[in-house]
N, C-alpha and C positions, 0 to 999 in steps of 0.2 A: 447831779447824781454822783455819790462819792467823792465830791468835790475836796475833801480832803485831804482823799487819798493822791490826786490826781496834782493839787496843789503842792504837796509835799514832792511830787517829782520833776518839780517844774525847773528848779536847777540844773539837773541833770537833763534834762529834754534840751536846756538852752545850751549846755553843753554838747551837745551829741548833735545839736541842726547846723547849718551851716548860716556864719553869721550874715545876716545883710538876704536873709531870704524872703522875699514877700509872699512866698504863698504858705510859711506857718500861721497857722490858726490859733493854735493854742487854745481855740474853746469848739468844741462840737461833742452836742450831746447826743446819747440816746433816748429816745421818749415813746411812750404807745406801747402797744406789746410785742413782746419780743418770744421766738421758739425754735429749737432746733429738729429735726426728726435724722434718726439715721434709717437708709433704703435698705433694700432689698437688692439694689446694686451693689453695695458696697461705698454709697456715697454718703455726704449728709445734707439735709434740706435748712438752712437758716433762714431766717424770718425776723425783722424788727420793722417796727410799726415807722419810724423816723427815726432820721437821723439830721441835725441842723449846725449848720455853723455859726454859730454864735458872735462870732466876731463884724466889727460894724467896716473894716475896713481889709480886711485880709482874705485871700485867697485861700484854702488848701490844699494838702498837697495831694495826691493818688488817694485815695481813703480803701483802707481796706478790715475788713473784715472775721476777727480771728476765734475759734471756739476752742476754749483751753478747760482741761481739766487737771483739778489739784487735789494732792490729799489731804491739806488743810484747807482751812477755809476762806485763808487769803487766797486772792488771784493772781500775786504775784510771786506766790512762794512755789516748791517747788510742785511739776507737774507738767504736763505734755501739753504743747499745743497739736489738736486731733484734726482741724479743719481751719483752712483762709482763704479766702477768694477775695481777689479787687472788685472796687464797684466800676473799674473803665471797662466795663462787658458792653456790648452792642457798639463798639464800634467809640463811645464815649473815653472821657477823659478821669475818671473817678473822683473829680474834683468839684469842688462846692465855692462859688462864691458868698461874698459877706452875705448873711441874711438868707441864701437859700438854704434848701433842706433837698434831701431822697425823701420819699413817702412810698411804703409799701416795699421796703425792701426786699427781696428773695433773689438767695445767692445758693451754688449748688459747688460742693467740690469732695475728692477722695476721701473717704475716713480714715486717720492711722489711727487704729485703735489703741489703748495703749495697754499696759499690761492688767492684769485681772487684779479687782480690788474695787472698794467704792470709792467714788470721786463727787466732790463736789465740782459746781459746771460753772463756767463763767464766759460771756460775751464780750467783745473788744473792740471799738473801731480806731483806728490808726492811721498817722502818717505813714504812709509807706509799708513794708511787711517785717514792719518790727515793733515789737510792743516797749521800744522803747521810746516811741513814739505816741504811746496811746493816750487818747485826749478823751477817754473814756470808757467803762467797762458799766457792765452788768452781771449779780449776781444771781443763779437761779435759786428759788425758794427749797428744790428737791435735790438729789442727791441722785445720781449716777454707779448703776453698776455692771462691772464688765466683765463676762466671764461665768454669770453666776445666773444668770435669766434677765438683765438689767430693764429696765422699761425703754428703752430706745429713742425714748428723745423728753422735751421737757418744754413747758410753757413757762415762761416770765410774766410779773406785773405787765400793767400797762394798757392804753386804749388811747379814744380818740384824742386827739393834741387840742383840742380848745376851742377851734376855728378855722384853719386851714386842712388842709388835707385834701382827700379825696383821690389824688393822683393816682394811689396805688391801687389800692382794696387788698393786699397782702397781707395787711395786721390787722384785726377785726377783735375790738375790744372782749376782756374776759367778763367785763360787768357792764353794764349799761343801766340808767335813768329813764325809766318814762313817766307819762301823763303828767298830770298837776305836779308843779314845784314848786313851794312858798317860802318864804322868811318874814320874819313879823317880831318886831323890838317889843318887849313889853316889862319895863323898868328897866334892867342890870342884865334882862336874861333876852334870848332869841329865841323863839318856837321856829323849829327849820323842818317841814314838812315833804318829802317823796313820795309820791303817791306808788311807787313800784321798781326796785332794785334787782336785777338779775345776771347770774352768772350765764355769761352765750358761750361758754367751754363744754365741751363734750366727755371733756377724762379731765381737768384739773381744777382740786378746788383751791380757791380764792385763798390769802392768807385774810388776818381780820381787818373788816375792814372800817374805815372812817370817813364822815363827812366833813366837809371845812365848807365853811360861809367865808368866803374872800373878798373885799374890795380891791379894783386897781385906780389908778389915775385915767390910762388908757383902756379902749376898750377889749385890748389881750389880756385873756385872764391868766398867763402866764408873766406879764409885765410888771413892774413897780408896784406892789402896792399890800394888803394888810388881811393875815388871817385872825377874823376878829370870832370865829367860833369854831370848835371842834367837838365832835362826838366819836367815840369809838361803837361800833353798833353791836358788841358784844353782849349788850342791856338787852339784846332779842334774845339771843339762843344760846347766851352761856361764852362763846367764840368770836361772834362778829363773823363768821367764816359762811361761805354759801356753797356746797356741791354744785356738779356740775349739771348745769340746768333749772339749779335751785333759782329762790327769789325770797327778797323780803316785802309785803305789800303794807301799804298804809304804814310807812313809816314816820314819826311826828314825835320830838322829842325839844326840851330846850336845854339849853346851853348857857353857861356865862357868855355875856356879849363882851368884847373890847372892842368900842369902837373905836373908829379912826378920825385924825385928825380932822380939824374942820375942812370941807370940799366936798368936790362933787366928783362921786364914784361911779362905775360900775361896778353891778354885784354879778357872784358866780358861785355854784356849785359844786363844789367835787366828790368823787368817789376816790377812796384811794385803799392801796394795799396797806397798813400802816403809816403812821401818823408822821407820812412826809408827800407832799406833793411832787416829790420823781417819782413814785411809786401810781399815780394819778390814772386810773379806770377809765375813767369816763367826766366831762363837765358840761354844766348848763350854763351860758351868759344869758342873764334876764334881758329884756327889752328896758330901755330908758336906764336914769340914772337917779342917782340917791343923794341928798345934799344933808351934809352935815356940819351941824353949828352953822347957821345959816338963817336961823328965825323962821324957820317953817311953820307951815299954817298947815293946819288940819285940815285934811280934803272935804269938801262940798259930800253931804248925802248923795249916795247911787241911785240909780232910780232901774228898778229892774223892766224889761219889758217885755217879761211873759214868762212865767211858768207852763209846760206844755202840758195840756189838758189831755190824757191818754195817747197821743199820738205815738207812743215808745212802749212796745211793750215790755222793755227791762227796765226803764229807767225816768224820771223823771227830767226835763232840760230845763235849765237855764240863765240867762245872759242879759248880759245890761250892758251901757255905756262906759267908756273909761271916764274917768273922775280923775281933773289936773290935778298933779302932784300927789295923785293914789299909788304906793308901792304895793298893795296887797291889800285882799278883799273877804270881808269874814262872811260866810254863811249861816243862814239861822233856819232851824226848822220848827214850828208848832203845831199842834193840832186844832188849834185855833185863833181866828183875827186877833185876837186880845192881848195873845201871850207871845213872849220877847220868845221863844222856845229854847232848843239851845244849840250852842255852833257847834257846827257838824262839818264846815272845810276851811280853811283858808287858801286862796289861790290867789294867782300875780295874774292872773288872766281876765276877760271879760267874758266869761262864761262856764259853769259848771254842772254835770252831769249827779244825780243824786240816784244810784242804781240800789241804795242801801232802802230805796222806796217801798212800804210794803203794796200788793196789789189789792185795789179793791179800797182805800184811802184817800182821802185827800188830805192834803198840809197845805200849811203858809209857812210860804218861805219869807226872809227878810235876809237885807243887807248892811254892811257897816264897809266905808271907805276908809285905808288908813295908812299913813308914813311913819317914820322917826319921831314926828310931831304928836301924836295918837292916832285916834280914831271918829270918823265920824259918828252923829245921833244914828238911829237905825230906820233905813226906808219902811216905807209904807208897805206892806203885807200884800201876797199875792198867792191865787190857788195854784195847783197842781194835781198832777194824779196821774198814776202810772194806768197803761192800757193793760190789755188782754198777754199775756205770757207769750211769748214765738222763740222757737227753736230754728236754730239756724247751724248749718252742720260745717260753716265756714266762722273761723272767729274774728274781731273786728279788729284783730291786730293781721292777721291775714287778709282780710278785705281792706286794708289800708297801704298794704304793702300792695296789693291790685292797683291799688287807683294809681298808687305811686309809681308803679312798673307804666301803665297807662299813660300816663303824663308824661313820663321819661321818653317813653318812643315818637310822641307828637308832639310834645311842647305844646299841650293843650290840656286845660282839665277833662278828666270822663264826662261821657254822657250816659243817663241810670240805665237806657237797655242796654246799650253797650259794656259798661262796668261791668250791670247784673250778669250780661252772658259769659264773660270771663269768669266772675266770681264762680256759677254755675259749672264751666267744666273743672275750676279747682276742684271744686268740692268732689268730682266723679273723678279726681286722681292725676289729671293734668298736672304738671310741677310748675315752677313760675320759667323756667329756662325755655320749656315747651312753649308757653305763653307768650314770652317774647319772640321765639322762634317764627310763631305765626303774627305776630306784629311787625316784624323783618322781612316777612310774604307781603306783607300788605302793599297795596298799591300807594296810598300815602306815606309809606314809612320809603320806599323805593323813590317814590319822586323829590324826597327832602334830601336822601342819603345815596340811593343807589349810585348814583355818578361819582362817588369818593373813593379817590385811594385811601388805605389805612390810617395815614397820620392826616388825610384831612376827612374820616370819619370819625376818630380817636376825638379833636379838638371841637367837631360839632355838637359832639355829643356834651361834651363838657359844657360848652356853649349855650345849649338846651337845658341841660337837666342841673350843672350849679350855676350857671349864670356867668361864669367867667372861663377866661383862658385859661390853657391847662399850661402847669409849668411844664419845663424843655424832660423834667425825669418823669413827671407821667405821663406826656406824650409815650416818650419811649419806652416804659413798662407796657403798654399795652399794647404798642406796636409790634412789639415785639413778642408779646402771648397770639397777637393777632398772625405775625408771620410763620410761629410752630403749627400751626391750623387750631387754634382756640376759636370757634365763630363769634361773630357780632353778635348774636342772639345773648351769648351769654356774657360779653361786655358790657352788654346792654343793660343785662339782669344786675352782673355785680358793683357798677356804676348806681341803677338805682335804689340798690339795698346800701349802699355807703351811708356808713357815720354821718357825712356832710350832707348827704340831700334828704336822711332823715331828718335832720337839725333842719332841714332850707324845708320840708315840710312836713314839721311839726304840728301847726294849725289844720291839716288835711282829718277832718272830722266825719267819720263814719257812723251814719246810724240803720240801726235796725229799724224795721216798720214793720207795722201792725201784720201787714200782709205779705210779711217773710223775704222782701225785697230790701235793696241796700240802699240808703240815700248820702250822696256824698256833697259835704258843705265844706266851706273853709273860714276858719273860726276868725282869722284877719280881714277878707273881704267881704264876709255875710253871704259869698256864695253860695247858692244848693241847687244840683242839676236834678229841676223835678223832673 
């Protein structure tokens, strides 16, 4: 991020440190999203989503924190800095070894305002409390003003880092990705498919944005490796740009492809604020890996096993086996055994949802398996047919955040009456905080947890619901929300709504049924708790 700028002052940093120091870094970024607010105290609230030391062998020094406003639109010209605070708070040392990161930073300190006028706003993290140390800034999209009615704080680009994370829950992406994601080669070009793009900001909108189709060598989609397509998503509404709250659905466009070298990749997704990856929203890492220039063989026919015969009243299901060496999967619909009909999805997954079904219908559905190589002949035809219509006054992105909230407290999947009656008091107004509140009551949430002090409830819970250790900075981020009196209940809540444990369960499949009850499956192990 700005790497040029930050490049060009790299004489002069080696000038100004003291030679023969092992803990400059000389590389830590910012990444994820970043926002200031000023209070009602008279303080200001800073927020960035990460912060990472880049370096494979060097310590940092104190890392601190700076919020500078300019009248021009450089960050280093001239202009006040208004707020700095160190990250050695709680007792800590502010410093990062090789390879770690902060995650979910929030830092609080005085505001000197500065004198009346618009400013442009920029963020800083640094050795020490000098920005002549800064091994990196960000700049805000909006403009600052002071004096005049100003809007009193500002969101940055940015979301979740890729793959790690989770420690904070501080910086909560301004766009997110869901449902079906596909990519599909076809000659020169990629058809790169989203099934649902949304801005999760409340006041800011989005600048415009783009998707990249990325390969790496490794499986960081931030690491070594090749963006072989881009779109700007302006081709929707004129902008690319999404208000707050806004979405784009059924997205599905192609691109020139460049591929990459002959090898075997990982492929990835991204959302970005303009067409650079530090600007990066939100990414998807696909399952498995992609081989190129390799003599690939066209995948074996899919063989589907079952279209649901009314059992949904919105939608049609369904799901097949993976097919080796299948990167993506075409759908096909007809109105009759005969006819090839025509593709209606492509997904990277083994199963898909056809809600575009009309009621009162039946189709054949068919399939095509397909890689870099093509595609396969098309499977043998199967019926379908959507049920009776059911209203449901909970949606099934709400009922999946339930099951998910559920999970997280037991490290168990739901069972449907127990889910259903959760979902149930949602729907009557209950909030998800309330819901864990009374999962924190429960007598099995007390016999797994109750015996824990904070930092060995903190690492349980991590344990539980991402499957891993928490590093040494989100231990202490939520110990430390834990020791202001923030309850467990709601640690609990904003652990299981995180970036990372929506990604860790993505496959958590929620369906409606005929008789207005929820059935939850999971689309990796073919579970369904009848």
């Amino acid at each position: 991020m700005n790497k040029a700028v930050v490049a060009l002052r790299a004489l002069f940093l080696g000038l100004l440190l003291v030679a023969g120091n092992s803990a400059v870094a000389g590389s830590a970024d910012i990444s994820g999203s970043f926002s200031y607010e000023t209070l009602a105290n008279g303080q200001v609230k800073m927020e960035i989503g990460r912060i990472t030391n880049n370096s494979s062998n060097k310590i940092t020094g104190t890392l601190h924190v700076t919020l500078r406003f300019t009248s021009g639109s450089s960050p280093f010209g001239s202009g006040y800095n208004v707020a700095r605070a160190s990250l050695a708070f709680n007792g800590g040392t502010g410093q990062l070894e090789p390879n770690e990161y902060f995650y979910g930073v929030v830092l609080y300190d005085d505001f000197d305002e500065p004198p009346p006028g618009t400013y442009y706003v920029h963020m800083f993290v640094s050795e020490y409390p000098n920005l002549d140390t800064a091994l990196d800034y960000v700049t805000f999209s909006s403009t600052a003003t002071i004096g005049g009615g100003g809007d009193g704080g500002g969101d940055g680009g940015g979301g979740g880092d890729g793959g790690g994370g989770g420690d904070g829950g501080g910086g909560s992406a301004e766009a997110e990705m869901s449902g079906n994601l596909s990519w599909e080669i076809e000659g020169d070009s990629v058809i790169v498919s989203v099934d649902r793009i949304q801005n999760q900001t409340s006041n800011v909108t989005t600048g415009t944005l783009y998707v990249t189709l990325r390969f790496t060598a490794g499986s960081d989609p931030y690491g070594s490796g090749y963006n072989s397509a881009r779109k700007s998503l302006a081709y929707i509404n004129g902008t690319g740009q999404l208000k707050p709250g806004a979405s784009f659905t059924g997205v599905s466009f192609s691109a020139d492809f460049d591929s990459p070298p002959p090898g075997t990749y990982y492929s990835h997704v991204f959302i970005s604020q303009y067409p650079d990856l530090d600007t990066a929203l939100d990414v998807v890492t696909f399952n498995g890996t992609t081989d190129f220039g390799g003599g690939i063989a066209i995948p074996g026919v899919p063989v589907l096993q079952g279209a649901s015969n009314g059992l949904y009243g919105d939608r049609v299901s369904l799901s097949w086996g993976a097919v080796p060496g299948a990167t993506s999967y075409r759908v096909y619909r007809a109105s009759s055994p005969q006819s090839q009909g025509s593709r209606i999805a492509t997904v990277s997954g083994t199963a898909y949802d056809d809600y575009s079904a009309a009621q009162g219908t039946s189709y054949f559905y068919r399939l095509q398996a397909c890689n870099s190589a093509g595609c396969s002949d098309l499977s043998a035809a199967d019926e379908g047919w959507r049920g009776s219509s059911v209203d449901s006054a909970v949606s099934r992105e709400e009922a999946t955040a339930i099951a998910r909230l559920y999970a997280a407290a037991f490290d168990r999947f739901p069972k449907r009456d127990g889910l259903n009656f959760w979902i149930d008091n949602y729907a009557r107004g209950q909030g998800m905080v309330y819901i864990a509140s009374r999962f924190v009551e429960s007598n099995e949430f007390r016999s797994r947890y109750g015996s824990l002090d904070s930092r060995g409830f903190v690492r349980q819970l991590f344990i539980n619901i991402l499957g891993r250790e928490p590093a040494s900075s989100g231990i202490q981020f939520w110990v430390q929300h834990l020791d202001r009196g923030v309850s467990r209940a709601k640690v609990l809540a904003e652990l299981s709504a995180s970036a990372e444990n929506r990604r860790k369960t993505a496959d958590y499949d929620l369906q409606l049924r005929s008789d207005g009850s929820w059935l939850f499956c999971t689309s990796l192990t073919g579970y369904c708790a009848y």
